[in-house]
C-alpha positions as CSV (number, residue, x, y, z in Angstrom):
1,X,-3.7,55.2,-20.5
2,X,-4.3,51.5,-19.0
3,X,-3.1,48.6,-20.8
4,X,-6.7,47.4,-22.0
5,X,-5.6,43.8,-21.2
6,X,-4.7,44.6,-17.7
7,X,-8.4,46.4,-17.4
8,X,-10.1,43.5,-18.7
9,X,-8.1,41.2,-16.2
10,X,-9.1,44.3,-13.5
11,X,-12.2,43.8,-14.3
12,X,-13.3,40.6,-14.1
13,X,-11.4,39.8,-10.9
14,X,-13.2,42.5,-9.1
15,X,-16.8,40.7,-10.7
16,X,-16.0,36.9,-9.7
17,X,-15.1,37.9,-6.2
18,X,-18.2,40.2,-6.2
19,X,-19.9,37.2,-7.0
20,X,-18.4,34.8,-4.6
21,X,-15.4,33.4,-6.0
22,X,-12.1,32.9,-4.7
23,X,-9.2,34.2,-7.3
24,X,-5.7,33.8,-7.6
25,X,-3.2,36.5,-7.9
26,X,-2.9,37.4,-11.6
27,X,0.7,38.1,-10.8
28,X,1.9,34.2,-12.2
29,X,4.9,35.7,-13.5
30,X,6.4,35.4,-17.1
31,X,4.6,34.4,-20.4
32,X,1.5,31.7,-19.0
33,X,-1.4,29.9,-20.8
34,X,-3.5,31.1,-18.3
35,X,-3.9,34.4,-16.4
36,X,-6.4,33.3,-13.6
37,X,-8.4,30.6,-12.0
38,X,-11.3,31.2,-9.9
39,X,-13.7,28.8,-7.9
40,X,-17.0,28.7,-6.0
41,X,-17.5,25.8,-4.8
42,X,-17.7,23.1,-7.1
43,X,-17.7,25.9,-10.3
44,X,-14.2,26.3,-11.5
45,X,-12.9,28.3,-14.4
46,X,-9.0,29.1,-15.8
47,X,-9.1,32.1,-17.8
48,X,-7.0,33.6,-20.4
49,X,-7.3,37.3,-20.6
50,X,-6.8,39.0,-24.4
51,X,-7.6,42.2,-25.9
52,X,-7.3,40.7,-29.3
53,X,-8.2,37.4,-29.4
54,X,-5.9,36.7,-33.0
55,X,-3.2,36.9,-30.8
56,X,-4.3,33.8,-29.1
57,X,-1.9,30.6,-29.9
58,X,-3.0,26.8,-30.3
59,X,0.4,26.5,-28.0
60,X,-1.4,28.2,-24.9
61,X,-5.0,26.5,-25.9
62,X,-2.9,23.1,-25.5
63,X,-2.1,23.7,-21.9
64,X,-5.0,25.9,-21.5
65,X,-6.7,22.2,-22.3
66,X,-4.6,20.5,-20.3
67,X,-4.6,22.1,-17.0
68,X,-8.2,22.7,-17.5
69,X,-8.8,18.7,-17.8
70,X,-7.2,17.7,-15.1
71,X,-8.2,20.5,-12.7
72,X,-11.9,19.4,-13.9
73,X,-12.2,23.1,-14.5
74,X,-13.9,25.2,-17.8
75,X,-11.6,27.3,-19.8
76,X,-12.4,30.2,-20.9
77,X,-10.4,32.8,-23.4
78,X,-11.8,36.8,-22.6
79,X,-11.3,39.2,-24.9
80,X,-12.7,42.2,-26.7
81,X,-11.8,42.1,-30.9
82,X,-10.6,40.5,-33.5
83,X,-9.0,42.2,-36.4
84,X,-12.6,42.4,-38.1
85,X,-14.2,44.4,-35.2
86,X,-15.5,43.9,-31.7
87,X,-17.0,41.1,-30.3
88,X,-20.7,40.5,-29.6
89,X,-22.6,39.9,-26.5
90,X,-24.4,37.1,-26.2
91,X,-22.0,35.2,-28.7
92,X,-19.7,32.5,-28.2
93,X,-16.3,32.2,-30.7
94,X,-14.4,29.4,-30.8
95,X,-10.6,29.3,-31.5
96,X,-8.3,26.1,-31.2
97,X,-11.1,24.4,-29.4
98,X,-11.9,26.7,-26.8
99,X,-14.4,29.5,-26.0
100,X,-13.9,32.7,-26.4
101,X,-16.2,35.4,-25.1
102,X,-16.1,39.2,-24.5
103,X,-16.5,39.7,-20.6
104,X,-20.2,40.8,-20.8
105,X,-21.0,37.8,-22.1
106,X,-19.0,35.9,-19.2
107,X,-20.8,38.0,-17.0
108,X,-24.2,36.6,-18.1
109,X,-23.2,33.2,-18.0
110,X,-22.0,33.2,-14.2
111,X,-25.2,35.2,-13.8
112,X,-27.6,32.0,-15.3
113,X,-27.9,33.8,-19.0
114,X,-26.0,31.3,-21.0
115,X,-25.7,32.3,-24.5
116,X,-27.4,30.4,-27.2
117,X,-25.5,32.1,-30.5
118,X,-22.3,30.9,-31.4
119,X,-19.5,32.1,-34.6
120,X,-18.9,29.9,-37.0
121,X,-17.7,29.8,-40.5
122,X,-20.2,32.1,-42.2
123,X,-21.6,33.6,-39.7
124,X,-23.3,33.5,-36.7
125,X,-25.4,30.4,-35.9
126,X,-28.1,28.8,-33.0
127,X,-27.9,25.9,-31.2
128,X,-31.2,24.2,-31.4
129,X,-33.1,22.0,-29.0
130,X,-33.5,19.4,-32.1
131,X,-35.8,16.9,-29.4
132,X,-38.1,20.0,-29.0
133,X,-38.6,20.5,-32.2
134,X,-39.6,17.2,-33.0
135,X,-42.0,17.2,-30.2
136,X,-43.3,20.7,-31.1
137,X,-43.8,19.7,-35.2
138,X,-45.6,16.4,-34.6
139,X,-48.0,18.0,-31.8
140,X,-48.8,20.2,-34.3
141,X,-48.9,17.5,-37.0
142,X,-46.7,19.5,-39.3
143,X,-44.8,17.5,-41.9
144,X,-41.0,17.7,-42.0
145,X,-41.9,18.6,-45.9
146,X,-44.3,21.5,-44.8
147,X,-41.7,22.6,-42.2
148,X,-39.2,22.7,-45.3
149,X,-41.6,24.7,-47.3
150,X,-42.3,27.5,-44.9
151,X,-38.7,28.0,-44.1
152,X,-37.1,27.9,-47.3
153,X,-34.6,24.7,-46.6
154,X,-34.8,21.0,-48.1
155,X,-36.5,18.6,-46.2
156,X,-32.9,16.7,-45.3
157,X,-32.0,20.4,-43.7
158,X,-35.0,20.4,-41.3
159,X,-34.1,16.4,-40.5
160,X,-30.6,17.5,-39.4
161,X,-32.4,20.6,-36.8
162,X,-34.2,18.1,-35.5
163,X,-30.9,16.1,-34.5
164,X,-29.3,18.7,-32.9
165,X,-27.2,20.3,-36.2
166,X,-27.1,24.2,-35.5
167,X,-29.0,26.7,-38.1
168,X,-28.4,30.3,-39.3
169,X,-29.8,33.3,-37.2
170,X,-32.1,33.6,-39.9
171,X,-33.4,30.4,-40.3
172,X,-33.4,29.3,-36.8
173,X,-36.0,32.7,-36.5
174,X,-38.0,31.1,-39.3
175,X,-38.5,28.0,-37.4
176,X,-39.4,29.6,-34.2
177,X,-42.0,32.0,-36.2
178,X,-43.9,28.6,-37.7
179,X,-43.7,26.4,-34.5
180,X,-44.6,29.1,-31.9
181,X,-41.8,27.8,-29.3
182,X,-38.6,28.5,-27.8
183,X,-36.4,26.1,-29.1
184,X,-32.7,27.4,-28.0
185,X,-30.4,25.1,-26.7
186,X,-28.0,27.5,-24.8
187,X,-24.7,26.7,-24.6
188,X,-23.3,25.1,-21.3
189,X,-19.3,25.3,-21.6
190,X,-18.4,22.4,-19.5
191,X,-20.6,20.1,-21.7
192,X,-19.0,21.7,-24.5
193,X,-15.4,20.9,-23.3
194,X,-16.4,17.4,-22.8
195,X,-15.8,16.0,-26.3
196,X,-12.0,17.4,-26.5
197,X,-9.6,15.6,-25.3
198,X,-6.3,16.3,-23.3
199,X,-3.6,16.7,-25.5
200,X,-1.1,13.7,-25.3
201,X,1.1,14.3,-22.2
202,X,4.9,15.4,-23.2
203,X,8.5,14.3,-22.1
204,X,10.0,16.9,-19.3
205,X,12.3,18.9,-21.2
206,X,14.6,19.7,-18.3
207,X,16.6,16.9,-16.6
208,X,15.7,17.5,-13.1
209,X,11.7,18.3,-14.0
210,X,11.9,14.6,-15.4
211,X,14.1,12.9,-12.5
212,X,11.7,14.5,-10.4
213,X,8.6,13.6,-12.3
214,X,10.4,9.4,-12.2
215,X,10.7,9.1,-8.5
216,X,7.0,10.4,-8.1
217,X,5.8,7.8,-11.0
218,X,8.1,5.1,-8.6
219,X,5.4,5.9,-5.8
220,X,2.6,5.8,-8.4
221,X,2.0,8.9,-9.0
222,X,0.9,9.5,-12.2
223,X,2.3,13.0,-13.3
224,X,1.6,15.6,-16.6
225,X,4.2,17.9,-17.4
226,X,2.4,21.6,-18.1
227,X,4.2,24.2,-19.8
228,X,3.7,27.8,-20.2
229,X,2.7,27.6,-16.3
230,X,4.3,28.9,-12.9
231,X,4.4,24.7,-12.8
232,X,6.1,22.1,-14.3
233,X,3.8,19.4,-13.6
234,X,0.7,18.4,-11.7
235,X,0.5,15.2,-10.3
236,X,-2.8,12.8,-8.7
237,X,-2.2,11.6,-5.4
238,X,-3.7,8.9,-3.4
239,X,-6.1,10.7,-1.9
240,X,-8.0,12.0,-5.0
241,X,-6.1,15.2,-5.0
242,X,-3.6,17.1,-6.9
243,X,0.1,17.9,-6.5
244,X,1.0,21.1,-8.5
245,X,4.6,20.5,-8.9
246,X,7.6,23.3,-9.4
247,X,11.3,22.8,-10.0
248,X,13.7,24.8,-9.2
249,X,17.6,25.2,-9.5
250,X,18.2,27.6,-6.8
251,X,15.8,29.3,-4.3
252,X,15.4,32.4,-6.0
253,X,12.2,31.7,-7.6
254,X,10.1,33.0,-4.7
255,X,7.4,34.9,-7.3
256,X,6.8,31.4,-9.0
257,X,6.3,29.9,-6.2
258,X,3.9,32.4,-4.7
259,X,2.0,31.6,-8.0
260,X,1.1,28.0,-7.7
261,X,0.4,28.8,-3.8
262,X,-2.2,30.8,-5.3
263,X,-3.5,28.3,-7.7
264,X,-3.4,25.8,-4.6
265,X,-5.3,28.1,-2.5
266,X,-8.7,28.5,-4.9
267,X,-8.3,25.2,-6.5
268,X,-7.7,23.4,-2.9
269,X,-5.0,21.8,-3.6
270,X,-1.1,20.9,-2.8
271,X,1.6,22.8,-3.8
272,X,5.7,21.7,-3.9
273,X,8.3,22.9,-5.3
274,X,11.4,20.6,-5.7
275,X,14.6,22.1,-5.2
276,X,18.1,20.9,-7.0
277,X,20.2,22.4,-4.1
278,X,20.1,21.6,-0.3
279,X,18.5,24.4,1.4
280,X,17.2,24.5,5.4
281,X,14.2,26.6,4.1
282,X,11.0,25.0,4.8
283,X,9.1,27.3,2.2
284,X,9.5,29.7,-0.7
285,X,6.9,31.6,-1.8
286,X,4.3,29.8,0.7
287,X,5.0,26.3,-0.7
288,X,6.3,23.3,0.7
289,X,10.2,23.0,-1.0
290,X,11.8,19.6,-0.4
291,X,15.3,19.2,-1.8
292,X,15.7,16.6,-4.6
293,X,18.3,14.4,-2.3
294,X,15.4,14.0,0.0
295,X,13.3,13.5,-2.8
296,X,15.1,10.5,-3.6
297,X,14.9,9.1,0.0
298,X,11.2,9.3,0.3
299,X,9.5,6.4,0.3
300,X,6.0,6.4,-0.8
301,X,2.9,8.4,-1.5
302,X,2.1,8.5,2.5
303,X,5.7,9.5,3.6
304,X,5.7,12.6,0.9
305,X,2.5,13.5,1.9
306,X,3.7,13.8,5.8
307,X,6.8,15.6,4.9
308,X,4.6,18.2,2.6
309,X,2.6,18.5,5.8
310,X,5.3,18.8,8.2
311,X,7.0,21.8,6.3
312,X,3.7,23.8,5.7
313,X,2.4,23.2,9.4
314,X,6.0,24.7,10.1
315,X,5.2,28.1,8.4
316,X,1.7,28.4,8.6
């Protein structure tokens, strides 16, 4: 029988390149945050593929975050249970800050039907439209006091709707049932990943991930370490792009590298990969690889850039 994880993953590959998207190889290689990432034009999504979402850990949704931040891309945790039971279509859970969603309910959203019901504690719960509302209960001259009366909630309750606060299933069908009007405000995932911020960026743990991570900072590169990724770090570049960054002690690490040549490849971006040892290879994996010693000798943003150039043009 198929590891359900690995159909889930199957499956939704073979939807987003159905629809359009370009995906990166799932094989990244060793314990990530992420599984995928996937872009059509200017949509972009990282994906974390679950059967059983409890297993999911605030550690990955921290670099799930991250990477998702400064990739200016929506993350996005698939799975199919929790311990109490399956999940629902149409609903969005939330865990550590991020979305979780069975992949039907993916589906619909790259497909235009955003979702509108989200988990909470309690139970399940309607984002409202609270501007409509308004608009709806003073065309029709209804009172926020008769509004309270026909739906069973203080009057405070129906001034918190109209806000924007979210309401039960059941009351939220209440409201619609007096007013006569669709007031669902569906969820949109990148508005909802606006208001968290990136965790606070982390010291390299590794010597040479942090020597290497110095001299880029020297050229003014700003640079995040990432953990729990085929990367180390990413850095910004001059030229409004990224610089997915991978260390390495010895050239062995061909698979990693393959990886964030992947990532590169959907996200359009540059891949590196530093090495700690001399080596006349111009690539591993696909990527760029520049010893560290010639690390060191580079001289600014545009002379790194050239040399990244030079070595991919080379085995293209």
């Amino acid at each position: 029988m198929e590891d359900p994880r690995k159909e889930i993953l199957r499956r939704v590959i073979t939807f987003l390149r159905g629809r359009g998207f370009a995906v990166s190889d799932p094989e990244l290689g060793g314990l990530v945050a992420f599984d995928i990432v996937a872009r059509r034009e200017d949509e972009r999504y990282i994906l974390k593929i679950l059967f059983n979402i409890d297993t999911f850990r605030a550690s990955s949704a921290i670099e799930l975050i991250r990477v998702s931040k400064i990739t200016e891309s929506v993350p996005v945790v698939l799975g199919e249970r929790t311990g109490n039971g399956p999940l629902e279509r149409g609903v969005v859970y939330y865990r550590h800050t991020l979305p979780i969603m069975n992949l039907d309910t993916f589906q619909d959203y790259v497909d235009g039907e955003r979702p509108y019901i989200f988990s909470g504690p309690g139970g399940y719960y309607v984002s409202i439209d609270g501007q409509r509302m308004k608009e709806v209960r003073e065309r029709l001259r209804y009172s926020i006091g008769y509004i309270s009366n026909k739906i069973g909630v203080s009057r405070r309750s129906v001034s918190l709707y109209e806000n924007g606060n979210a309401a039960t299933i059941e009351i939220f069908r209440k409201i619609e049932e007096v007013l006569k009007e669709d007031l669902k405000r569906r969820i949109d995932l990148r508005e909802a990943m606006e208001g968290v911020s990136i965790p606070d960026p982390e010291a390299p743990e590794d010597e040479l991930v942090g020597e290497v991570i110095e001299i880029l900072s020297m050229m003014g590169l700003h640079s995040e370490v990432v953990k729990r990724s085929p990367f180390d770090a990413i850095s910004l570049e001059t030229y409004s792009r990224m610089l997915f960054l991978g260390v390495v002690e010895d050239m062995s690490r061909a698979a990693r590298a393959a990886a964030i040549k992947s990532i590169c490849d959907v996200l359009l971006q540059t891949p590196l990969v530093v090495s700690e040892r001399d080596t006349d290879k111009e690539t591993i994996g696909g990527c760029p690889v520049i010893p560290v010693g010639l690390l060191r000798a580079t001289r600014d943003q545009d002379d790194l850039i050239r040399t990244i150039e030079k070595r991919a043009a080379g085995h293209s």
